[in-house]
C-alpha positions in Angstrom: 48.5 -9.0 41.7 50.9 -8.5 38.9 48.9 -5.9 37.4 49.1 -1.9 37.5 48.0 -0.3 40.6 45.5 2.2 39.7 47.4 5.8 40.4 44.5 7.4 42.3 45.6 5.4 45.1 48.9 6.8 45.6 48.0 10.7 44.9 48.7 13.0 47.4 45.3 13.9 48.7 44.5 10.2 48.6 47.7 9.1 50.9 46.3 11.9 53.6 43.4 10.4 53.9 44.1 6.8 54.1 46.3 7.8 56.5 44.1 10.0 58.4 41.1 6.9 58.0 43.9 4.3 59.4 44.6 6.1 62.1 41.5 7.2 63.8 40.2 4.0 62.6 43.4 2.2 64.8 42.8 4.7 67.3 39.3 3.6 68.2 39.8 -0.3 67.5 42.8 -0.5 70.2 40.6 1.6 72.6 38.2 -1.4 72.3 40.3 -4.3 73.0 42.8 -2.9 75.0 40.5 -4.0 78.3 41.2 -8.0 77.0 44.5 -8.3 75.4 47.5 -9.3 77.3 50.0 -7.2 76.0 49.0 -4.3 75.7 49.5 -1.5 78.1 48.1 1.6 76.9 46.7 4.0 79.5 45.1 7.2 79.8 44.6 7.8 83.5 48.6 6.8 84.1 50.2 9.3 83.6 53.3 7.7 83.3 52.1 5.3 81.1 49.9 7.9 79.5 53.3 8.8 78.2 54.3 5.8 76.7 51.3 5.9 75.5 51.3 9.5 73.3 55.1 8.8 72.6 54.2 5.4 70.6 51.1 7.1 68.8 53.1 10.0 67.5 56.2 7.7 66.6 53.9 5.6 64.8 51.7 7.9 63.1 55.3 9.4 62.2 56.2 6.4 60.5 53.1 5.7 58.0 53.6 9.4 56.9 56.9 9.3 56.4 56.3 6.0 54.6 53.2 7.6 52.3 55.4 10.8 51.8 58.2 7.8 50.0 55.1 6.0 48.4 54.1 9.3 47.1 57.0 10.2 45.9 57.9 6.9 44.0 55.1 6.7 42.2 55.5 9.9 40.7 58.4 8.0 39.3 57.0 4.8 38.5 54.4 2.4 38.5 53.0 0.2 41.4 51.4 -3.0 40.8 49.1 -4.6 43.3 51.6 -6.8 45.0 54.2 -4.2 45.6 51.6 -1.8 46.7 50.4 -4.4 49.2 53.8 -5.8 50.4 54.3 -1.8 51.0 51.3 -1.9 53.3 52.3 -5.0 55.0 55.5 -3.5 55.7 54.4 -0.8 57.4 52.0 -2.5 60.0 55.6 -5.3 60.8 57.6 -2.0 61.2 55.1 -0.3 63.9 54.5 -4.1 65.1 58.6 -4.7 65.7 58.7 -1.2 67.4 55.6 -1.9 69.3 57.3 -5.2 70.6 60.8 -3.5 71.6 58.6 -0.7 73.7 57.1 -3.6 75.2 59.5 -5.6 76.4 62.2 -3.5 76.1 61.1 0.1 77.7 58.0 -0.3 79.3 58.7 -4.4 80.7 55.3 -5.1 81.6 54.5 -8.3 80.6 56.4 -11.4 81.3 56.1 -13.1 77.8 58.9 -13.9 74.9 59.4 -11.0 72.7 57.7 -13.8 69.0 54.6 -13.9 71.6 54.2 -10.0 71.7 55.1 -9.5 68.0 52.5 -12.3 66.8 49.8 -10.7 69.4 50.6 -7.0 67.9 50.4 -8.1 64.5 46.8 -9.6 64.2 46.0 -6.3 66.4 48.1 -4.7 63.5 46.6 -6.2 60.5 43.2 -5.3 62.1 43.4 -1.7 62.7 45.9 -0.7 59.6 44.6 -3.2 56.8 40.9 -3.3 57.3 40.7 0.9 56.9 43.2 0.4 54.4 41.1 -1.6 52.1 37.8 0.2 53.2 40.4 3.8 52.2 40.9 1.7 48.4 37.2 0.8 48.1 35.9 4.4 49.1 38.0 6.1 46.3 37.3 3.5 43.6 33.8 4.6 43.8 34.8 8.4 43.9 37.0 7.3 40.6 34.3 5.5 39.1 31.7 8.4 39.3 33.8 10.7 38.0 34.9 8.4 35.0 30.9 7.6 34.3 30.2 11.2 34.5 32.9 11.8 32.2 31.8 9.0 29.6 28.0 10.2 30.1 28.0 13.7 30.0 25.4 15.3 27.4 26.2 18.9 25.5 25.2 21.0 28.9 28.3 23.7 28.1 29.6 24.3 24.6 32.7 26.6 23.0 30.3 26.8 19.8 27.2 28.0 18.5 24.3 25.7 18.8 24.7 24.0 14.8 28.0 22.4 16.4 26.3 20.5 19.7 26.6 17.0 17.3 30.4 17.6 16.7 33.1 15.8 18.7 34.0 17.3 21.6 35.7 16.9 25.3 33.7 17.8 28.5 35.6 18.3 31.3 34.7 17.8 35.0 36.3 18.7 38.2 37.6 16.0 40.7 34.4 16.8 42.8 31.9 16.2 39.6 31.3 20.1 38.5 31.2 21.0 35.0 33.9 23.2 34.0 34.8 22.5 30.2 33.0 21.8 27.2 35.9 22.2 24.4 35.5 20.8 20.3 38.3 18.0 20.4 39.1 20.0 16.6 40.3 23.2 19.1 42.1 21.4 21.4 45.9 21.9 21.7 47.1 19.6 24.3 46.5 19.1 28.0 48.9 19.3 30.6 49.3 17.8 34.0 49.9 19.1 36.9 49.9 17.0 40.2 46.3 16.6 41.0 45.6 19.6 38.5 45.4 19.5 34.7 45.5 22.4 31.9 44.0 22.8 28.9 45.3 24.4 26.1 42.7 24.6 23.1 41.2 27.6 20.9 37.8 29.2 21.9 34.6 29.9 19.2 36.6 33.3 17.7 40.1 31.3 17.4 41.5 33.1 20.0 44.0 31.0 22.6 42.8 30.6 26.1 44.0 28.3 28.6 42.1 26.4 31.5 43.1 24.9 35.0 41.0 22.4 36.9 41.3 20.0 39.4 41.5 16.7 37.9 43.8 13.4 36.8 44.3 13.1 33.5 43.9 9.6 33.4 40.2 9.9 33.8 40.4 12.8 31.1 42.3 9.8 29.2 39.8 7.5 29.7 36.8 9.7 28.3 39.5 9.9 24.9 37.4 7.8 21.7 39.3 5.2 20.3 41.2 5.9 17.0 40.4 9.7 17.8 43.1 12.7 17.6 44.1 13.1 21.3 47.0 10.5 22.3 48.7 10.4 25.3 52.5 11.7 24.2 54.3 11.7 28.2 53.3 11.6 31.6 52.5 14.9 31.4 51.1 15.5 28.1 47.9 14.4 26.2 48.1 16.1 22.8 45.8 16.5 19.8 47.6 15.0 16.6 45.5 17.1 14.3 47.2 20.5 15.9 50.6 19.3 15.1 52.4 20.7 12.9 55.7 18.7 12.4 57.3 15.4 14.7 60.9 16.4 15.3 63.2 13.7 15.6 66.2 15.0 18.1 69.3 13.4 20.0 67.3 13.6 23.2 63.8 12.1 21.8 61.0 13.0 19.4 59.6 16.5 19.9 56.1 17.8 18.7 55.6 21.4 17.2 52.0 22.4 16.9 50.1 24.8 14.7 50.1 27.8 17.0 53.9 29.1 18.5 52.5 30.6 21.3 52.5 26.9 22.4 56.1 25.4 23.2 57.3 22.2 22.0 56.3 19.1 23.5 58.9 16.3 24.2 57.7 12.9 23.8 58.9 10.1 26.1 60.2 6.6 25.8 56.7 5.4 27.5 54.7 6.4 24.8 57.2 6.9 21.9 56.0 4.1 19.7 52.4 4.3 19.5 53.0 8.2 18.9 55.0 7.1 16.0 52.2 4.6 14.7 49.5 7.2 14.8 51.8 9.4 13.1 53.2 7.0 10.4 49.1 6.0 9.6 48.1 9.2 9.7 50.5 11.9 8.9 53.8 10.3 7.5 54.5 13.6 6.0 54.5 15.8 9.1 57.8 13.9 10.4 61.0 15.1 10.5 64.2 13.8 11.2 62.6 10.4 11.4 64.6 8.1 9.0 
């Protein structure tokens, strides 16, 4: 439970549509036992109670995207491990719970029981309709992930930047988050690549030397994870993944290492705290001679 949360699961496109699952998923299960629970008191035909009805759906759908929007925003910052990313959960279906049981007994005052009997009775009702499509939301884009990381580690020479005498090289291909081909770069023309949200960049050199750059939709941790081990490209930041042959000098400054590469139409890349050391050790084993500023 300690470990990292994989960050697929708290990408923006991935938040809407657990969201979206959860609720159409709650939406249908509550329909379904509405007729032989009793606390509830949703209606359709009432129209009085039709409006208690639409006023605690939009209040609650309210709060699980106001809560993803946080989530979201969070783990752009930071990392979530299991158990914080299921205590999260968990804390959403108590909050629409303890605000189901005040419209209960409070607003609408239909039911004649204690105000623990109603929470309980809304929280398995909770647990069922959030959590289930929650996990089924978790399981569905694993597999997505997965594909697209076994595509990534599988892929044969379909699209190349060189001629055909360089198909045995080493070399990147690049997929989009949907599967498609888009890049087939030599890892010896690679720059860096750059993240963007949902959305990464390439920076590399094509077969004449010239600079071109390339945007696709994809997270470049499953880029990352198509990387061979002891190879060139090492993750430097969050946001960068950066060839070590294409550097030109390590720049030790009073706000952090920075990397120059071989081509200054490319700026500087900083190099964070996160990844500082093992940049260092790749550097020290392989080019101790390309560091400045160091001692």
């Amino acid at each position: 439970m300690l470990r990292k949360l994989p960050r697929y699961l708290v990408e923006k496109h991935q938040l809407t549509g657990t969201v979206t699952f959860a609720v159409l998923f709650a939406l249908i299960f509550l329909n379904i036992v509405v007729p032989f629970s009793d606390t509830a008191w949703f209606r359709l035909g009432n129209s009085q109670m039709f409006l208690f009805t639409a006023g605690f759906v939009f209040i609650a759908i309210l709060i699980l995207v106001l809560s993803r929007t946080v989530m979201y925003r969070v783990g752009k910052s930071c990392d979530f491990t299991y158990l914080s990313y299921t205590l999260w959960c968990l804390s959403e279906v108590i909050l629409i719970c303890l605000f189901y049981t005040f419209v209960t007994v409070e607003i609408v005052g239909c039911t004649d029981m204690s105000r623990m009997h109603v929470f309980l009775k809304s929280l398995a009702y909770g647990i069922v309709s959030l959590i289930i499509p929650y996990i089924l939301s978790g399981m569905y884009f694993a597999i997505i992930d997965k594909d697209r990381t076994i595509r990534l580690m599988n892929c044969s020479n379909v699209v190349s930047d060189e001629a055909d005498t360089a198909k045995e090289e080493d070399k990147i291909t690049l997929f989009d988050s949907s599967g498609a081909l888009r890049l087939s770069v030599r890892t010896a023309n690679l720059y860096y690549i750059e993240s963007n949200d949902n959305y990464i960049k390439v920076w590399y050199a094509d077969s004449r030397g010239e600079m071109k750059t390339y945007m696709l939709r994809c997270r470049l941790k499953t880029v990352e994870q198509n990387f061979r081990e002891g190879g060139p490209l090492v993750r430097c930041h969050r946001k960068y993944v950066v060839n070590l042959d294409r550097v030109k000098v390590l720049r030790k400054e009073r706000d952090g290492y920075r990397l120059d590469l071989d081509n200054d139409a490319i700026p500087s890349l900083s190099v964070s705290r996160t990844y500082e050391q093992n940049v260092l050790s790749r550097f020290l084993s392989a080019s101790p001679e390309k560091i400045a500023g160091a001692e």
